[in-house]
Each structure stands twice: as structure tokens, then as C-alpha cells.
TITI-160956 format. One record per residue: z, y negated, x of N, C-alpha, C in turn. Coordinates in Angstrom, 3 decimals. Example, Ala and Ser with C-alpha at 12.3 -4.5 7.8 and 13.67 -1.06 7.14 Angstrom:
BEGIN
<n_Z=7.800&n_Y=5.690&n_X=13.190&ca_Z=7.800&ca_Y=4.500&ca_X=12.300&c_Z=7.800&c_Y=3.300&c_X=13.200>
<n_Z=7.080&n_Y=2.250&n_X=12.850&ca_Z=7.140&ca_Y=1.060&ca_X=13.670&c_Z=7.870&c_Y=-0.030&c_X=12.900>
***
This chain:
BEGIN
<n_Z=-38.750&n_Y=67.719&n_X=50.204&ca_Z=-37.511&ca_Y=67.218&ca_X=49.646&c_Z=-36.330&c_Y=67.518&c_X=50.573>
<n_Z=-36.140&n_Y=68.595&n_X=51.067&ca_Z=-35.314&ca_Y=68.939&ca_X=51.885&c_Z=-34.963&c_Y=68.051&c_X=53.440>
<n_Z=-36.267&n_Y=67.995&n_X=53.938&ca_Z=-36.815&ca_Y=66.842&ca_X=54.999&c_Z=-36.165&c_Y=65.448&c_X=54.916>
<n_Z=-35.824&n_Y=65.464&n_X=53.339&ca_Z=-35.789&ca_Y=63.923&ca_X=53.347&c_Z=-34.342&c_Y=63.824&c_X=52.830>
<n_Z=-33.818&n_Y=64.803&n_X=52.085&ca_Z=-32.477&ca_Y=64.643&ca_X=52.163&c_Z=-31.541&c_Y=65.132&c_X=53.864>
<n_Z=-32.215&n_Y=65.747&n_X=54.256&ca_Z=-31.373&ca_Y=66.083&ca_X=56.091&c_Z=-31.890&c_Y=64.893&c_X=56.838>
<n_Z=-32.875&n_Y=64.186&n_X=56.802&ca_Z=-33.143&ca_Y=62.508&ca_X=57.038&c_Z=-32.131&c_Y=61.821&c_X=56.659>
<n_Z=-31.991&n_Y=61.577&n_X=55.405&ca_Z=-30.684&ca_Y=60.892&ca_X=54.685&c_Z=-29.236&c_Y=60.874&c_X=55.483>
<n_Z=-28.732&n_Y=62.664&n_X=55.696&ca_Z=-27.409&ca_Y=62.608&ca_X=55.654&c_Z=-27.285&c_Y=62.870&c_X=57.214>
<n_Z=-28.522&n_Y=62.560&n_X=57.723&ca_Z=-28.605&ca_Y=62.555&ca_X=59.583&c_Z=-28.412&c_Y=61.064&c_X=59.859>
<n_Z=-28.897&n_Y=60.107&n_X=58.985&ca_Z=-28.791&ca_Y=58.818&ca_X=59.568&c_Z=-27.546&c_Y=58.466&c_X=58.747>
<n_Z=-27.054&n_Y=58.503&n_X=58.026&ca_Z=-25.182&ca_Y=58.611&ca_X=57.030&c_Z=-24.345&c_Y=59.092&c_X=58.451>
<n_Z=-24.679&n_Y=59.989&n_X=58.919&ca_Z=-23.806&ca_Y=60.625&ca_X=60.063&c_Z=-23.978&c_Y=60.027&c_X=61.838>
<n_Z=-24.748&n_Y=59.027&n_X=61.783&ca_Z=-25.054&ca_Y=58.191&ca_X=62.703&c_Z=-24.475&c_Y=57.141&c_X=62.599>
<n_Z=-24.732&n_Y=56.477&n_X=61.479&ca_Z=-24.273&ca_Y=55.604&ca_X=61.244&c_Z=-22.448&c_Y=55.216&c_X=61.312>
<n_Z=-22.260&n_Y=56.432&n_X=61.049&ca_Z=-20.397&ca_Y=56.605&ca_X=60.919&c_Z=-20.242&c_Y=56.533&c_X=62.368>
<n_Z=-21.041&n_Y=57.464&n_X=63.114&ca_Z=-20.416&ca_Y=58.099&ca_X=64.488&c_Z=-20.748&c_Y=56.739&c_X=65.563>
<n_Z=-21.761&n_Y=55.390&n_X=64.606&ca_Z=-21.451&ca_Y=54.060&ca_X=65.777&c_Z=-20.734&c_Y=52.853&c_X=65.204>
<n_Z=-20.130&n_Y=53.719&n_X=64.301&ca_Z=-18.905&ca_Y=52.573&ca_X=63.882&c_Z=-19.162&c_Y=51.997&c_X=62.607>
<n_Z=-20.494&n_Y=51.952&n_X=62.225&ca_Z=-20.831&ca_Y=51.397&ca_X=60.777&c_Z=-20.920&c_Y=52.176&c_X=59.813>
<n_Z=-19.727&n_Y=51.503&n_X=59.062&ca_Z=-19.446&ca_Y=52.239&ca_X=57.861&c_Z=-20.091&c_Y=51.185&c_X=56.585>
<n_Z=-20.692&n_Y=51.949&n_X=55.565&ca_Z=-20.892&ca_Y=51.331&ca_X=54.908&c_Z=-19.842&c_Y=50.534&c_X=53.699>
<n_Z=-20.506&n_Y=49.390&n_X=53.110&ca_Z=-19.231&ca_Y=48.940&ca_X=52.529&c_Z=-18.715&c_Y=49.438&c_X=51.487>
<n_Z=-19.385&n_Y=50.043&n_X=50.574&ca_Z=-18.891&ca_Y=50.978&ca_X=49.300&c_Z=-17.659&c_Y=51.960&c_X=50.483>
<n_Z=-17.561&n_Y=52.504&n_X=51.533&ca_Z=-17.053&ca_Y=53.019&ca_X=52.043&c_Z=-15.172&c_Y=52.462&c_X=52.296>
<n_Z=-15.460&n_Y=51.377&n_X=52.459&ca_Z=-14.464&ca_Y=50.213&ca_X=52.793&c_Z=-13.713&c_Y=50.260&c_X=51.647>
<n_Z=-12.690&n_Y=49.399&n_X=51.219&ca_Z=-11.771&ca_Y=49.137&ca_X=50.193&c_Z=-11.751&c_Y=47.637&c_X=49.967>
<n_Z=-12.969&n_Y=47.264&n_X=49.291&ca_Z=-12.766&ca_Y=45.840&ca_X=48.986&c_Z=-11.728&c_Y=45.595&c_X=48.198>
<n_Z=-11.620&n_Y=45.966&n_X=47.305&ca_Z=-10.207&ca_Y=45.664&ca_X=46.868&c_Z=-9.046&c_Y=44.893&c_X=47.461>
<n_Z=-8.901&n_Y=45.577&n_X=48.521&ca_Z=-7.520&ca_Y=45.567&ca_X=49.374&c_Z=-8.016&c_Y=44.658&c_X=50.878>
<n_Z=-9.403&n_Y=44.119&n_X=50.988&ca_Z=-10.076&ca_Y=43.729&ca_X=51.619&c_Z=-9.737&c_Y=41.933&c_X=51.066>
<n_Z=-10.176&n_Y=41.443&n_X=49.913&ca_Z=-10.009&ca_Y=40.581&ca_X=48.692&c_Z=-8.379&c_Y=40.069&c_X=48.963>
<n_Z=-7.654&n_Y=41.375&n_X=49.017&ca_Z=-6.106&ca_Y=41.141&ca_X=48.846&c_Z=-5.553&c_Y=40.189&c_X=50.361>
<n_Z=-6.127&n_Y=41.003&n_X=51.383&ca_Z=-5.931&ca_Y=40.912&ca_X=52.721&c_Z=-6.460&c_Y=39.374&c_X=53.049>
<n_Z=-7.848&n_Y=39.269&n_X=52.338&ca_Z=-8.202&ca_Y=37.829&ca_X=52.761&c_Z=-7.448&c_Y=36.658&c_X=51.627>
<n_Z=-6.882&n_Y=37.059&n_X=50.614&ca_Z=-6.434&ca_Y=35.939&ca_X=50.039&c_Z=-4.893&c_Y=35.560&c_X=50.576>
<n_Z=-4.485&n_Y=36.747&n_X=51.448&ca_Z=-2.962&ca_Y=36.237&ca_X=52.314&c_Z=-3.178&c_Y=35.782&c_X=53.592>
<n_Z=-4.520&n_Y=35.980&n_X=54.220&ca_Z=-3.937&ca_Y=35.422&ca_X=55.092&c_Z=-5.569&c_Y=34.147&c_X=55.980>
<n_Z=-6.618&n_Y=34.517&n_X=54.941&ca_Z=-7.612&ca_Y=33.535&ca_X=55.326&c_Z=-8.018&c_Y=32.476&c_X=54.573>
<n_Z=-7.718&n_Y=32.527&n_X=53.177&ca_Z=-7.881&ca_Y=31.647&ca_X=52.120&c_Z=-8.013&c_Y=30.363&c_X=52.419>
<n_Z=-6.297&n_Y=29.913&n_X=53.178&ca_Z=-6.106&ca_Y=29.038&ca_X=53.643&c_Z=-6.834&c_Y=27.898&c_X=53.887>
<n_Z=-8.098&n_Y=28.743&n_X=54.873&ca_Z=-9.197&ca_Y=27.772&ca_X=55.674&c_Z=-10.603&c_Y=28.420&c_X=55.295>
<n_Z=-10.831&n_Y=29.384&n_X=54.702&ca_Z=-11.823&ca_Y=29.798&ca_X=54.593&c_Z=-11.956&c_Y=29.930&c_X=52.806>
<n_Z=-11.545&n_Y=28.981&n_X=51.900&ca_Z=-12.024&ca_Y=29.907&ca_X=50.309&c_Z=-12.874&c_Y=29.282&c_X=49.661>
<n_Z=-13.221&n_Y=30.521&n_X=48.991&ca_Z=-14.667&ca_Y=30.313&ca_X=49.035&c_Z=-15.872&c_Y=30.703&c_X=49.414>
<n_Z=-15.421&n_Y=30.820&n_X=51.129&ca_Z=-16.364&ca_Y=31.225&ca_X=52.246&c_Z=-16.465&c_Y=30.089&c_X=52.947>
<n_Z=-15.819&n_Y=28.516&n_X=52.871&ca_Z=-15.839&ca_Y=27.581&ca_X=53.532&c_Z=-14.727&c_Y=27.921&c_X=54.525>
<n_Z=-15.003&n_Y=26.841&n_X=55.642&ca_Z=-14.201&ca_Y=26.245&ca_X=56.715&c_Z=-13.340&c_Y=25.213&c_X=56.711>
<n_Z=-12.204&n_Y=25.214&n_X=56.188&ca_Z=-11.404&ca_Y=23.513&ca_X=55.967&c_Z=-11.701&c_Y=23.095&c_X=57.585>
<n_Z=-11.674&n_Y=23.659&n_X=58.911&ca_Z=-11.153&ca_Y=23.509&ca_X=60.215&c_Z=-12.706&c_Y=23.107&c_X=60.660>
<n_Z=-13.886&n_Y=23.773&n_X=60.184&ca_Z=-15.099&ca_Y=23.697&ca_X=60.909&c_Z=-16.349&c_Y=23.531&c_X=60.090>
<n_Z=-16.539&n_Y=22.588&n_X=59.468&ca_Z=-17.421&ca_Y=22.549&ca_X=58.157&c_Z=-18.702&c_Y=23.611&c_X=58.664>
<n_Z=-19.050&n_Y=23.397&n_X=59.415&ca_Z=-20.535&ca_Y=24.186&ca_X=59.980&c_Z=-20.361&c_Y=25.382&c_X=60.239>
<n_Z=-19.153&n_Y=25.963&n_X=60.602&ca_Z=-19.132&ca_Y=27.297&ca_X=60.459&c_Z=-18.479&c_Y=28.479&c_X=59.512>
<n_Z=-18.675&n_Y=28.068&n_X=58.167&ca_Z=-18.518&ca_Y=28.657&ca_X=57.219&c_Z=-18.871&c_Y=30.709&c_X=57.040>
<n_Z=-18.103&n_Y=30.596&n_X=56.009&ca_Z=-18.573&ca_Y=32.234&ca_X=56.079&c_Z=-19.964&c_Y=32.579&c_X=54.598>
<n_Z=-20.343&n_Y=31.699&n_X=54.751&ca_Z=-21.947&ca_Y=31.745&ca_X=53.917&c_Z=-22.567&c_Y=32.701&c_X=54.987>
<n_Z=-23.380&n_Y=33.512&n_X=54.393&ca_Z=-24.271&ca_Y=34.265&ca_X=55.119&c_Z=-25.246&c_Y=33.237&c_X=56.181>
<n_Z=-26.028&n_Y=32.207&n_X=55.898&ca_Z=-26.738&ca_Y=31.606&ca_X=56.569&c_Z=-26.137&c_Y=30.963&c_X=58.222>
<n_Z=-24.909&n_Y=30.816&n_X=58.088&ca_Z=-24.345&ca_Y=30.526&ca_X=58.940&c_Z=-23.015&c_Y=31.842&c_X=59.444>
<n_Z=-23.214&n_Y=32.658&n_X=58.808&ca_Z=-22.768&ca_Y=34.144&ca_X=59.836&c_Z=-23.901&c_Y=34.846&c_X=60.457>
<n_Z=-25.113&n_Y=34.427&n_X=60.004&ca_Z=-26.444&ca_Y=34.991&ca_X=60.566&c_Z=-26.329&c_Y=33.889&c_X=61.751>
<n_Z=-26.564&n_Y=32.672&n_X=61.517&ca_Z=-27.485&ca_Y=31.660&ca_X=63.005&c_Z=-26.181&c_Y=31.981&c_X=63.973>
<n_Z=-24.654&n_Y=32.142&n_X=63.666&ca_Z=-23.934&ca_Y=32.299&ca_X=64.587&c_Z=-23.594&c_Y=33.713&c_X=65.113>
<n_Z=-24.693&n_Y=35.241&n_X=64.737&ca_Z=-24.634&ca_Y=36.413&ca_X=64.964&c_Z=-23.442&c_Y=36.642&c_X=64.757>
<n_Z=-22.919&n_Y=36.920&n_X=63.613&ca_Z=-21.542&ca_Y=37.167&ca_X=62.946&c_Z=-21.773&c_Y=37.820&c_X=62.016>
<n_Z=-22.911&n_Y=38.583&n_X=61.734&ca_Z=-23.496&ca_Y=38.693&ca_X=60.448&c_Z=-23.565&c_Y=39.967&c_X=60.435>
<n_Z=-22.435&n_Y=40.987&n_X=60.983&ca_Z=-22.137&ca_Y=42.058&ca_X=60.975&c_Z=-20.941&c_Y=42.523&c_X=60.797>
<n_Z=-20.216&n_Y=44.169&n_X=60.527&ca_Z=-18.845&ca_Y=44.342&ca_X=59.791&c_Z=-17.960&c_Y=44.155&c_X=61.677>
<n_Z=-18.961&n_Y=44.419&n_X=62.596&ca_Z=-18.659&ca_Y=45.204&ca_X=63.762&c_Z=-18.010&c_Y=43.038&c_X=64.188>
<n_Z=-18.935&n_Y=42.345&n_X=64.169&ca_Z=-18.595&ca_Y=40.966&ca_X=65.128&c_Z=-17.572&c_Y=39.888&c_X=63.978>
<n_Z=-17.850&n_Y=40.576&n_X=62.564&ca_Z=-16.041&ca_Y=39.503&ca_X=62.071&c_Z=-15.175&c_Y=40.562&c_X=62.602>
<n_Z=-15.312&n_Y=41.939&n_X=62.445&ca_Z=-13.809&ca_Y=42.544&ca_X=62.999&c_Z=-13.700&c_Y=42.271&c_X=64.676>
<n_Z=-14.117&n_Y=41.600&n_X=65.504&ca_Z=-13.810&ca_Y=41.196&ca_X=66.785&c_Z=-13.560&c_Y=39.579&c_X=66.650>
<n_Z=-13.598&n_Y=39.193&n_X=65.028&ca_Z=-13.513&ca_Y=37.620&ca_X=65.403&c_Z=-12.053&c_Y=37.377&c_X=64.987>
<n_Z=-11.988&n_Y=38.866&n_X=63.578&ca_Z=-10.705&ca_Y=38.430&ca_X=63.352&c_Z=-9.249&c_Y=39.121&c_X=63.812>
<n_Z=-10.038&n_Y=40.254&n_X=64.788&ca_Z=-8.936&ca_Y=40.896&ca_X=65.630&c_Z=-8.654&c_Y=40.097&c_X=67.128>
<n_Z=-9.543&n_Y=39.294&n_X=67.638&ca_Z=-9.282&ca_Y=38.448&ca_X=68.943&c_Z=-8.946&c_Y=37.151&c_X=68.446>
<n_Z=-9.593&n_Y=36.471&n_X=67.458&ca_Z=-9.584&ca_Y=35.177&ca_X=66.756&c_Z=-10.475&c_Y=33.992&c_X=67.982>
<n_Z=-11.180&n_Y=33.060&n_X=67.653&ca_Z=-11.617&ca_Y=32.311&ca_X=68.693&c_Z=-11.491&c_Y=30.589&c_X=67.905>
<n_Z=-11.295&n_Y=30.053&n_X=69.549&ca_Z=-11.310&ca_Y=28.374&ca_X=69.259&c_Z=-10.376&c_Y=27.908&c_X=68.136>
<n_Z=-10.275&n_Y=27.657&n_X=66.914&ca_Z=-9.594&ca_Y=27.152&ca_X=66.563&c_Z=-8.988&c_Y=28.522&c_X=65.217>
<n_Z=-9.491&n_Y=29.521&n_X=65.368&ca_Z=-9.038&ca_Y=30.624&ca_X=64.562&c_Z=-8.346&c_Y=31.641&c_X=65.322>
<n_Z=-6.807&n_Y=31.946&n_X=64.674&ca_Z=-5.575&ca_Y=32.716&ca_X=65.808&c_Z=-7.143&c_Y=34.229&c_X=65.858>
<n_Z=-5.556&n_Y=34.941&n_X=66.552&ca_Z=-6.099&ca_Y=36.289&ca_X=66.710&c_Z=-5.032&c_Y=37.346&c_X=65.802>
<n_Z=-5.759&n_Y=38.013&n_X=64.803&ca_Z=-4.830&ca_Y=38.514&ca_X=63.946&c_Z=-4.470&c_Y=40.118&c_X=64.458>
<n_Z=-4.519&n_Y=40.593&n_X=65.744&ca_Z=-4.627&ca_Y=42.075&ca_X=65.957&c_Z=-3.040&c_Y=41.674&c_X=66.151>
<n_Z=-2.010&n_Y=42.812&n_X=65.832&ca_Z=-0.649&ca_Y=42.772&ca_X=65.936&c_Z=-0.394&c_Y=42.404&c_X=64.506>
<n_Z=-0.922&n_Y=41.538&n_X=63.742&ca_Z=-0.512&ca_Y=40.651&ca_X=62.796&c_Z=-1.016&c_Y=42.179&c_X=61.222>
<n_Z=-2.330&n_Y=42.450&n_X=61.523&ca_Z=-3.022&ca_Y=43.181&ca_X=60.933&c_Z=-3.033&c_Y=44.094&c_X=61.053>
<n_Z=-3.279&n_Y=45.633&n_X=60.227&ca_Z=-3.460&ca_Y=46.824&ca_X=61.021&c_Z=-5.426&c_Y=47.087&c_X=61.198>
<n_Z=-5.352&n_Y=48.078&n_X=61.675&ca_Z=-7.069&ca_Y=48.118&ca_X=62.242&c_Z=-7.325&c_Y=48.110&c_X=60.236>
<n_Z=-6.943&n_Y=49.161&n_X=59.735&ca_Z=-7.323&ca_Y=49.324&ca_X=58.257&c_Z=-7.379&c_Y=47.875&c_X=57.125>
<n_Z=-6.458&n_Y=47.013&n_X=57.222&ca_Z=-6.666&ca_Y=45.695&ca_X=57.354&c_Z=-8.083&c_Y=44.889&c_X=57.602>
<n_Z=-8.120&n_Y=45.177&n_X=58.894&ca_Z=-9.112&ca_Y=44.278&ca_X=59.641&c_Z=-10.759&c_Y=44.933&c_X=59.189>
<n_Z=-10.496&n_Y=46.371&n_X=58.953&ca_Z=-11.721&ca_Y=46.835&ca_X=58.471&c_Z=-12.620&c_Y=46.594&c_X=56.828>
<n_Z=-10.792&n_Y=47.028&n_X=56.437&ca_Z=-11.550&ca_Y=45.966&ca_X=55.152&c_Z=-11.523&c_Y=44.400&c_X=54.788>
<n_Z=-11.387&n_Y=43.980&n_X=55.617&ca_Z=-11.511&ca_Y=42.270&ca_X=55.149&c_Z=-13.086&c_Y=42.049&c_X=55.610>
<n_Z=-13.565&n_Y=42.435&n_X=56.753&ca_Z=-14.347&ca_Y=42.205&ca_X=57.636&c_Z=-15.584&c_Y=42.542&c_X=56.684>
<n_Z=-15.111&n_Y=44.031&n_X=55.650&ca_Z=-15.999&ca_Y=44.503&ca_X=54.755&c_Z=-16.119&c_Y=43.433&c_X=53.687>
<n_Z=-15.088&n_Y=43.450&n_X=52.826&ca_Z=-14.950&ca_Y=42.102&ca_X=52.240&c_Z=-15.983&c_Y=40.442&c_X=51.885>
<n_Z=-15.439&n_Y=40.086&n_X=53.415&ca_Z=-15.977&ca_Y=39.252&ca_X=54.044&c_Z=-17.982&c_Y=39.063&c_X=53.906>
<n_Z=-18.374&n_Y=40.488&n_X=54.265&ca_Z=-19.742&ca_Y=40.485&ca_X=54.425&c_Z=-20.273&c_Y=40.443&c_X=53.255>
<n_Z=-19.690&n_Y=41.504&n_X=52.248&ca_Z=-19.874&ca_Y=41.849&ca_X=51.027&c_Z=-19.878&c_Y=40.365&c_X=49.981>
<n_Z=-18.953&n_Y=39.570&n_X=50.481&ca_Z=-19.066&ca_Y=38.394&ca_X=49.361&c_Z=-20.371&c_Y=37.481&c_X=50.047>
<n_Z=-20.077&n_Y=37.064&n_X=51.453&ca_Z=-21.428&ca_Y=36.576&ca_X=52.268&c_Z=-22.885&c_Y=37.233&c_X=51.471>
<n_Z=-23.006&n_Y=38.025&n_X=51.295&ca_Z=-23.962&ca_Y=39.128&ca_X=50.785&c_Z=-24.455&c_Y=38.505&c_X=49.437>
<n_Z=-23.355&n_Y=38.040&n_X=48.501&ca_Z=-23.629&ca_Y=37.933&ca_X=47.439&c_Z=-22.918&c_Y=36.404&c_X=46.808>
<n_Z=-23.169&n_Y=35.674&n_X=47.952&ca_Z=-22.715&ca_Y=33.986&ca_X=48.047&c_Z=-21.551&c_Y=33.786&c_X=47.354>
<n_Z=-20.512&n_Y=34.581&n_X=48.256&ca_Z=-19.224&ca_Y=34.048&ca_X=47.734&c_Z=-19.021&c_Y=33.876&c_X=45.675>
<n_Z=-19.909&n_Y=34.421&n_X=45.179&ca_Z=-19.610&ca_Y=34.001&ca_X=43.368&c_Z=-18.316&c_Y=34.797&c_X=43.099>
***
């Protein structure tokens, strides 16, 4: 038992120390808040008004390897092609929880 709880809180402490935090960790809440000011726009739902095919449905954050907290927070802190770049606009705490957000509804098809 012991084995398997220092297993547990060895890979919890790995996991933090390469950047992945889990999402209960995050503040969806304020994640929810963040994406309804400033992505809604083009994305609600989890659709694309700008790019029908690249929606934020899981199936298509997977085929376009987006399908992590680590590659929306570089999509929506640099922004690409026809989506700005929100770093300046956002703070990192911002960007961490939307990104959480983001996966978390992907996760559970936008309902």
C-alpha cells in the first residue's frame, strides 16, 4: 500500500514539475468566464465561425495535435493564421485556465 501511494504522489509531482497540471487543478470557472469574453465570438460551442474544420471538438483537436493543455496554451498565447495572439492581451493565469477549460469541455463534447 505504501508502494503504491509514493507511486501515486511521485508521478502527481512529475507531472507538475513538466508543466501538466491537472484540470481539477485549473479554475474552470474563471476558465468558462475567460472564454466567453474573449473566444465565444468564433469558437461557441466548440465551433469555428472562421474555419469550419477546425473546431474545438476533441476529434479535431486530436487529428490537428492540439489535444493537449500544453499546445492550446501556445495556440492561444502566439495565436496562428487566422486566430490573433492573445499573450499581452491575457495573463499566463488566464491562458492556463481557458486552455484547461477548453480541453475539459472538448473532453466532454462541449454539452
Amino acid at each position: 500500500m505504501a508502494k503504491l501511494l509514493v507511486g501515486m504522489v511521485l508521478s502527481i509531482v512529475l507531472a507538475i514539475a513538466a508543466g501538466v497540471r491537472p484540470a481539477a487543478a485549473a479554475d474552470l470557472a474563471h476558465g468558462a468566464q475567460v472564454f466567453a469574453n474573449n473566444c465565444a465570438a468564433c469558437h461557441v460551442g466548440g465551433g469555428n465561425v472562421v474555419n469550419g474544420a477546425k473546431t474545438l471538438k476533441l476529434a479535431d483537436l486530436t487529428a490537428y495535435e492540439m489535444a493537449s493543455i500544453e499546445a492550446i496554451k501556445t495556440q492561444v498565447t502566439n495565436g496562428k493564421n487566422a486566430m490573433p495572439a492573445f499573450k499581452g492581451r491575457l495573463s499566463d493565469t488566464d491562458i492556463e485556465d481557458v486552455a484547461n477549460y477548453v480541453l475539459d469541455q472538448a473532453e466532454k463534447g462541449w454539452s
